[in-house]
C-alpha positions in Angstrom: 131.8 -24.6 33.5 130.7 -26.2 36.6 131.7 -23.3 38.7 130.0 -21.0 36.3 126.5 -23.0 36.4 126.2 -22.8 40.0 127.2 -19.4 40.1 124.5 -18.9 37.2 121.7 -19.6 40.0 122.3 -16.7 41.7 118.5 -15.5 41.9 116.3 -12.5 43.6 113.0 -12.0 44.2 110.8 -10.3 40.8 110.1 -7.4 42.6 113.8 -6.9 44.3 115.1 -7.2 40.6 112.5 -4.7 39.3 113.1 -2.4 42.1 117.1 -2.4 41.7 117.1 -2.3 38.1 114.9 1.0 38.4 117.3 2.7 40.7 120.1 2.2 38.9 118.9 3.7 35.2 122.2 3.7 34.2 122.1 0.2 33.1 119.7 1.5 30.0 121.5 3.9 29.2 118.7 6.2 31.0 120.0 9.4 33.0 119.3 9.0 36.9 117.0 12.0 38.7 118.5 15.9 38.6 121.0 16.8 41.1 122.1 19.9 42.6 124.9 21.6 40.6 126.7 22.4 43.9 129.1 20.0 45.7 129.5 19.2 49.1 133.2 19.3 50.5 133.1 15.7 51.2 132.7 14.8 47.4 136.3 15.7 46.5 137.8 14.1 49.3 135.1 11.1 49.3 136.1 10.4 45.3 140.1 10.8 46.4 139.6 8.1 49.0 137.6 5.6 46.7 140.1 6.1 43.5 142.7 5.2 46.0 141.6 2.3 47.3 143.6 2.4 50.7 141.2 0.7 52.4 138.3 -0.3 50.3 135.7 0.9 51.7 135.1 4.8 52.5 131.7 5.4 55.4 130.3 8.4 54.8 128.2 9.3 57.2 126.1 12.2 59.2 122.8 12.9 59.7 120.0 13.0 57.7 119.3 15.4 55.1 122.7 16.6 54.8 123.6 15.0 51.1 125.7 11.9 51.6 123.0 10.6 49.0 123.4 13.5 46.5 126.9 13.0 46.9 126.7 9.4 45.8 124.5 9.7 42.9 127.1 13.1 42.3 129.9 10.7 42.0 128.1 8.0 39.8 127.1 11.1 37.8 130.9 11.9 37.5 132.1 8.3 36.8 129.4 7.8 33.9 130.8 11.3 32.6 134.7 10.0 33.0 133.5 7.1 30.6 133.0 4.2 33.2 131.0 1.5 31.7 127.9 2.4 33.8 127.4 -2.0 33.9 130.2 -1.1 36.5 128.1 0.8 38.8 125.4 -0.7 41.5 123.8 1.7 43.9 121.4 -0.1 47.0 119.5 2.4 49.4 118.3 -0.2 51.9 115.7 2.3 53.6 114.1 2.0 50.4 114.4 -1.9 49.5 111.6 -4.0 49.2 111.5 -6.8 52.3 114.8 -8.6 52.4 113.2 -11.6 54.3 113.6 -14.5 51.4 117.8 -13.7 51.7 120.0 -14.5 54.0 122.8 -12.5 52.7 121.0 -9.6 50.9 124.3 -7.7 50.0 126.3 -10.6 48.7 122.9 -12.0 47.0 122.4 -9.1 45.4 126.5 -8.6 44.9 126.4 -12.1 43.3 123.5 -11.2 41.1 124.7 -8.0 39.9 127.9 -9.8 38.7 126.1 -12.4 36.7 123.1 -10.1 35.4 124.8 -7.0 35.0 128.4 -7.2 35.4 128.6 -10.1 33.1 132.1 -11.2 35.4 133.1 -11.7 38.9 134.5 -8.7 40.5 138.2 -10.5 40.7 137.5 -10.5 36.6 137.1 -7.1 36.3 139.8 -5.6 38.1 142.0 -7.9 36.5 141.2 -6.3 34.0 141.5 -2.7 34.9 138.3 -2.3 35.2 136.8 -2.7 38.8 133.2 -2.3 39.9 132.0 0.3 42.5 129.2 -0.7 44.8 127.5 2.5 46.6 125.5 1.4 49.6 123.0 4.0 51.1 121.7 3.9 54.7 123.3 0.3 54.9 123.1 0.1 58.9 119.3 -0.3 58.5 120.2 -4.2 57.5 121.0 -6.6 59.6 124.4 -8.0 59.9 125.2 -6.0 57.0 129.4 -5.4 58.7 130.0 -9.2 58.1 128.7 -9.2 54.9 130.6 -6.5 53.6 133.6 -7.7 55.1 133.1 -11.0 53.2 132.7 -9.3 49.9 135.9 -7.2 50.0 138.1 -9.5 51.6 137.4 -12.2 48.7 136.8 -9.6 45.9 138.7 -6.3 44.9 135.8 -3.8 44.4 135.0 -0.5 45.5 132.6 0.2 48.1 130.9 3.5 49.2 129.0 2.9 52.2 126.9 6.2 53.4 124.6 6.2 56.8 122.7 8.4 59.4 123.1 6.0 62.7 126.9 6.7 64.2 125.7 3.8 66.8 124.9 1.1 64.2 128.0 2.8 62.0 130.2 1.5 64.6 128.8 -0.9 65.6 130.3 -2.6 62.6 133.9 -1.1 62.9 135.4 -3.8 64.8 134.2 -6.3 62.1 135.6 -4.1 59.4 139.3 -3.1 61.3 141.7 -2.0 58.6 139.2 -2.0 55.8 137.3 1.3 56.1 138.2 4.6 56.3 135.5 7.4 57.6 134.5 11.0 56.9 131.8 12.4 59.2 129.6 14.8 57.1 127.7 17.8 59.3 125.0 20.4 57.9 126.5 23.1 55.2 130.2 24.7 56.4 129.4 28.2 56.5 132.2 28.7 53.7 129.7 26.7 51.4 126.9 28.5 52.4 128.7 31.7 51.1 129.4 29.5 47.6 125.5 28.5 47.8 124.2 31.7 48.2 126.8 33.4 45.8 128.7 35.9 48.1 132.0 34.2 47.2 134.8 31.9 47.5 136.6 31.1 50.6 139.4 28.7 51.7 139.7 25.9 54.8 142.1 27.3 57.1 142.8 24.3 59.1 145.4 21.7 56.9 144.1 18.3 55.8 146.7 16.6 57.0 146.4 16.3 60.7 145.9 18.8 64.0 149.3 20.3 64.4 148.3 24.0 63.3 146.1 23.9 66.1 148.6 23.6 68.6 149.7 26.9 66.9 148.7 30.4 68.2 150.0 32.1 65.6 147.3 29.9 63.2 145.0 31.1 65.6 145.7 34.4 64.6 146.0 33.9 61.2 142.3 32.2 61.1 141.4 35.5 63.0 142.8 37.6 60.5 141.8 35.7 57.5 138.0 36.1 58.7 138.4 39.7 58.8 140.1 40.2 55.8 137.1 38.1 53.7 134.7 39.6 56.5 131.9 40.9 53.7 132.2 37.3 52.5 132.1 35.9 56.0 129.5 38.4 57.3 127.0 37.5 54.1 127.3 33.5 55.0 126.8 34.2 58.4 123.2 36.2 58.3 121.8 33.4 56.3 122.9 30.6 58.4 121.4 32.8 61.1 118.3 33.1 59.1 117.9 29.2 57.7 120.6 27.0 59.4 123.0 24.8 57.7 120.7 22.0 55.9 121.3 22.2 52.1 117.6 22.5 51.9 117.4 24.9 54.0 119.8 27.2 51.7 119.2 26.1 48.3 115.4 26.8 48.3 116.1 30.4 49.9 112.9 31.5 47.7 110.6 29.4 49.7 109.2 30.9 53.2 110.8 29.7 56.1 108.0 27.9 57.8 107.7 26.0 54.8 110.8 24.8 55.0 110.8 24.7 58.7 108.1 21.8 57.9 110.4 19.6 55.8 113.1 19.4 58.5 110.5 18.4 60.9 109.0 15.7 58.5 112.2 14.8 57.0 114.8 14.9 59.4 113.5 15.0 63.1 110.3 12.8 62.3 112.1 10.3 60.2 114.6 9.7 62.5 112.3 9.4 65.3 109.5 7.5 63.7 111.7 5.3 61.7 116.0 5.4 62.7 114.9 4.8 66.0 111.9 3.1 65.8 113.2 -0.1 67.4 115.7 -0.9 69.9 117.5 -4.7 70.2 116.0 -7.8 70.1 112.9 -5.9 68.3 111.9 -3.7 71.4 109.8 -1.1 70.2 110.9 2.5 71.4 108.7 5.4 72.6 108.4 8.0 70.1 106.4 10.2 72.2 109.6 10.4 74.8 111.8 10.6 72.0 109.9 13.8 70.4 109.9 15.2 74.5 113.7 14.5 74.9 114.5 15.9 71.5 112.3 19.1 72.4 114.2 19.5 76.0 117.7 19.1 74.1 116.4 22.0 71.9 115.6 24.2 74.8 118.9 23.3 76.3 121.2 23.3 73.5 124.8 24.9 74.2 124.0 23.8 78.2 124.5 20.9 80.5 121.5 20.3 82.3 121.2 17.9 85.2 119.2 14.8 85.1 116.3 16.9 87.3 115.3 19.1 84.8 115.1 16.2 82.4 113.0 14.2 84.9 110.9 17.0 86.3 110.1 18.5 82.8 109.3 15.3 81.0 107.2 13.9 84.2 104.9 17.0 84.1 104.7 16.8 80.4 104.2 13.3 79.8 102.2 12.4 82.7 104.7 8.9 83.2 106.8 7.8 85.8 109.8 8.4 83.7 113.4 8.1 85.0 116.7 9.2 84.2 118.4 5.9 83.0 115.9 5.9 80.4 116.0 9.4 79.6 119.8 8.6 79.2 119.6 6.3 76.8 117.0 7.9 74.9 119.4 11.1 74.7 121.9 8.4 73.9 119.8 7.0 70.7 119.6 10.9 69.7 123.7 11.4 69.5 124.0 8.2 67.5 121.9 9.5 65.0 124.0 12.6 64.5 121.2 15.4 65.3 123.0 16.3 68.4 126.1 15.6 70.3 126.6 14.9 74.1 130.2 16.3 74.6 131.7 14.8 78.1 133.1 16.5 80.9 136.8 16.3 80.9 139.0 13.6 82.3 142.5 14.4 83.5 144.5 11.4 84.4 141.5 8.9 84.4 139.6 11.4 86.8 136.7 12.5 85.5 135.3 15.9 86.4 131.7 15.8 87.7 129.4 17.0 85.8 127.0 16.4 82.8 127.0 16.3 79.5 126.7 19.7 77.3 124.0 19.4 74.4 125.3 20.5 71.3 122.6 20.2 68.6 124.1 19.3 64.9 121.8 22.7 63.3 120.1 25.9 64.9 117.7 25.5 62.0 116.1 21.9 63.7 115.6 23.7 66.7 114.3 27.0 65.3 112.1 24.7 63.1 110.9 22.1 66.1 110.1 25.0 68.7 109.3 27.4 65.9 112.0 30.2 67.5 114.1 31.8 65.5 117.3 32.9 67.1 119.6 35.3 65.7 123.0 34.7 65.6 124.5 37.3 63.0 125.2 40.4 65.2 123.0 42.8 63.3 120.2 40.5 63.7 121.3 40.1 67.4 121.3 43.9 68.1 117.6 44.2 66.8 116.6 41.3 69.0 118.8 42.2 72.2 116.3 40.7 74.6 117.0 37.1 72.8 120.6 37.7 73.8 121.3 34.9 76.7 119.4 32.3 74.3 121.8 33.7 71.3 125.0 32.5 73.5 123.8 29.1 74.5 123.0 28.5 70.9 126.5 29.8 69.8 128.3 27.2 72.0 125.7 24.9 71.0 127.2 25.6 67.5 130.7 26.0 67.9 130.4 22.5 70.4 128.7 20.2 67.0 130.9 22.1 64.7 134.2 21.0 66.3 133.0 17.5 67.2 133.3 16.8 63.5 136.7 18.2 62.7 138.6 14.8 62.5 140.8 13.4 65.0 140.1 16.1 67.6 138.9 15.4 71.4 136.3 17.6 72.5 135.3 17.9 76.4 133.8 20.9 78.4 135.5 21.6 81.8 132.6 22.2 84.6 133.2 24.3 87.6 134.4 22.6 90.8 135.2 24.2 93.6 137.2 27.5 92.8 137.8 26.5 89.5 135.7 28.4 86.7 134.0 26.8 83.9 135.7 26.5 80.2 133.0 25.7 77.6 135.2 23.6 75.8 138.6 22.0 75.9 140.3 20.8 72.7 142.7 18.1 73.2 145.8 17.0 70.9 148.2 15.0 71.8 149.4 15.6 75.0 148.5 19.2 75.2 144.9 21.1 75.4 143.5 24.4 74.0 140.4 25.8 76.3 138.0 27.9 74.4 135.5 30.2 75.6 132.3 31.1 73.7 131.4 34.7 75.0 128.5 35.7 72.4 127.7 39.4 73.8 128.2 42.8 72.8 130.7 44.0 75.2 133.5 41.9 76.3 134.9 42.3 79.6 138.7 41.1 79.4 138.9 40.0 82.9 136.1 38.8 83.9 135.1 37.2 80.4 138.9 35.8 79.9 138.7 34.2 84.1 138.0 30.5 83.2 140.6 30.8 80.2 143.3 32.2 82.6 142.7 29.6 85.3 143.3 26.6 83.0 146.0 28.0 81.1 147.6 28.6 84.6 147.4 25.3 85.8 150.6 23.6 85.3 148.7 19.6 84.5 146.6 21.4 81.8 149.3 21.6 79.8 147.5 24.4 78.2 149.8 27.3 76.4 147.3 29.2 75.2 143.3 30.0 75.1 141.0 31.0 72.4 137.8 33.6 73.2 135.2 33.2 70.7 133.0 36.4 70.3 130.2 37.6 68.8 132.4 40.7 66.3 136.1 41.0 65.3 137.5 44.1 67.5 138.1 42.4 70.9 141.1 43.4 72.6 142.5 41.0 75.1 145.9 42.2 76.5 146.9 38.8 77.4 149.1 37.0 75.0 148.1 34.4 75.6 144.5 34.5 74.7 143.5 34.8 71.2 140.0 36.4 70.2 137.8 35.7 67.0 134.2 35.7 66.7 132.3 32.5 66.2 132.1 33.3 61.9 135.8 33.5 61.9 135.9 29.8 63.8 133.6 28.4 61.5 135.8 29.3 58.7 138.5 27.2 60.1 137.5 24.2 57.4 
């Protein structure tokens, strides 16, 4: 009994209790808040991995506004339906915790408390019994040394942890302490293949296999993900206006009723001003970050999305707007802080054989809808839209790579560069890299495609023998592109976005 009197002790601040016990109703036998009907693709794959138990701890993570929550209270939701004693269950969102100050170790102090108060048995207990505890963690990187904590718990208890967050920096930051425990799935804005559930136009499958790259090293998938999109094209097409319309946040699409600028407000407030004001707030050792240049870096990346700007329009543009001495280090690292909170991504210029072209990096922002909400422009990107607003055209194509450069940055596993133009060597957008060999793919978003001179920078990589390129993929803005070469496949950018 000894052992059990000490671990009796276990005690948390009044308000920390009151708090916890209120977010998890369960406990009472009370039903939690009402969740969307629909379910992300992640929630599937996200309950497969935590049943499993492979590693035991699944990160879920993305940026904000995107549902990693829903999908956790989703999952509770589904567990409590199964039968799962719901005394089995704890769910912590620590951007939401009262101060944490009195505890040293908030998440085994609270781990240790929910086993005594709740639980009724030590973890090890339970899942002797069959019966193991799940532990869902929200926005857990906003806690310090919150990796060696959870590393503790699972390496002395068998339980099953769900860790979701909205910082990749602080994410992985915690990796190394975590080696061989964790397995990751990075969740973006809505697939457009979800959209078209949302919104009710129809079903349509992933093309691209869960179980590794391969198929991409495939032309003939290639064509096969070309021909599925026109085959479901009214499908396809339907998905495609809307996320044109209202982006890819679920908000964005489930309240379709409510005025655009309307929601164009919440995804300022909720997303870009959160993470601004709050995510990045402060930067190590306490230092306080600039907001205002983080709101003028954002802004430029917005303007430049789907481009690779040089550090002089950064400079030049932020000087004269901020009236500060400003330099590019700092406008670096503030683009930096941006990428590890998932609203864009900074995809690299290529290295072959540890030489790296010259070059910057491309800005590939994670939704059109932030931008169109931040600078209030709307861009079309469905072609019907595109064809009433011609003159918005070059701004259309930049925002199409833009797209098509976040969308593949999150398909697992893959290596995503853009190839800048040196010397007599044309530009490829981007290069996909498996293995040993690489696919370049050129967004062309227009309404005529030239096959020569649109096809140029595809033809020069594929030609060069250390590519180790076989083949080259033209994304467009409409099926119906004829490109004589074999060995250039064309699809418009719908049809790629239908790839999972």
């Amino acid at each position: 009994m000894l052992g059990r009197d000490i671990f009796d002790q276990e005690r948390l601040p009044a308000a920390l209790t009151e708090f916890i016990s209120s977010t998890n109703p369960w406990w009472e036998g009370k039903p939690g808040r009402v969740l969307p009907s629909f379910k992300r693709w992640a929630f599937s794959t996200t309950r497969a991995r935590l049943d499993a138990g492979l590693a035991p701890i699944v990160v879920l993570r993305g940026p904000r506004q995107v549902g990693k929550t829903t999908i956790q209270e989703q999952l509770i939701r589904d567990y409590l339906k199964q039968g799962i004693d719901p005394h089995r269950i704890l769910r912590l969102q620590f951007d939401e915790l009262p101060p944490l100050r009195e505890l040293e170790t908030p998440i085994l102090s609270i781990c240790r408390w929910f086993e005594n108060r709740v639980l009724g048995k030590t973890f090890n207990e339970a899942a002797h019994e069959g019966k193991p505890a799940y532990v869902f963690l929200d926005e857990v990187q906003n806690l310090d040394a919150w990796a060696p904590q959870l590393k503790s718990l699972v390496d002395h208890n068998t339980v099953h942890v769900l860790v979701t967050g909205s910082s990749a920096l602080r994410i992985e930051a915690g990796r190394d302490s975590l080696a061989g425990r964790i397995t990751e799935l990075d969740l973006g804005p809505l697939l457009l293949r979800e959209i078209a559930e949302m919104r009710g136009h129809g079903a349509l499958d992933a093309t691209l296999p869960d179980n590794g790259l391969a198929a991409l090293l495939e032309i003939e998938w290639w064509q096969r993900l070309a021909a599925d999109g026109l085959e479901h094209s009214a499908v396809r097409d339907a998905a495609m206006r809307d996320y044109s319309d209202r982006g890819g946040y679920p908000i964005a699409q489930e309240r379709a009723d409510r005025p655009w600028p309307e929601v164009a407000d919440q995804l300022n407030e909720n997303v870009v001003r959160r993470v601004i004001q709050h995510d990045l707030r402060l930067g190590e050792r306490g230092r306080k970050r600039d907001p205002d240049l983080l709101e003028e870096v954002f802004r430029l990346a917005c303007r430049y999305a789907g481009q690779a700007p040089g550090p002089a329009i950064f400079v030049n543009e932020i000087r004269s707007t901020l009236h500060a001495n400003v330099g590019w280090q700092r406008i670096l690292t503030y683009l930096k802080f941006l990428d590890g909170s998932l609203l864009l991504r900074l995809v690299n210029p290529l290295e072959i054989r540890l030489k790296k072209k010259k070059g910057n990096n491309k800005l590939c922002l994670c939704d059109p809808g932030l931008r169109a909400s931040w600078l209030q422009e709307v861009i079309p990107l469905d072609p019907e839209g595109l064809r009433r607003s011609y003159h918005l055209g070059t701004l259309a194509g930049h925002l199409a790579e833009s797209v098509a450069g976040y969308f593949l940055t999150n398909v697992p596993g893959l290596d995503l560069a853009h190839f800048p133009e040196r010397g007599t060597e044309p530009e490829v957008d981007f290069i996909l890299t498996v293995g040993e060999q690489r696919i370049p793919l050129e967004v062309k978003y227009r309404q005529v495609i030239d096959p020569q001179r649109d096809t140029l920078g595809l033809r020069a990589f594929i030609e060069k023998t250390v590519n180790n390129a076989p083949f080259g993929v033209l994304v467009t803005l409409e099926d119906g592109v004829e490109i004589r070469d074999p060995r250039i496949i064309a699809l418009p950018l719908s049809s790629l976005l239908l790839m999972r």
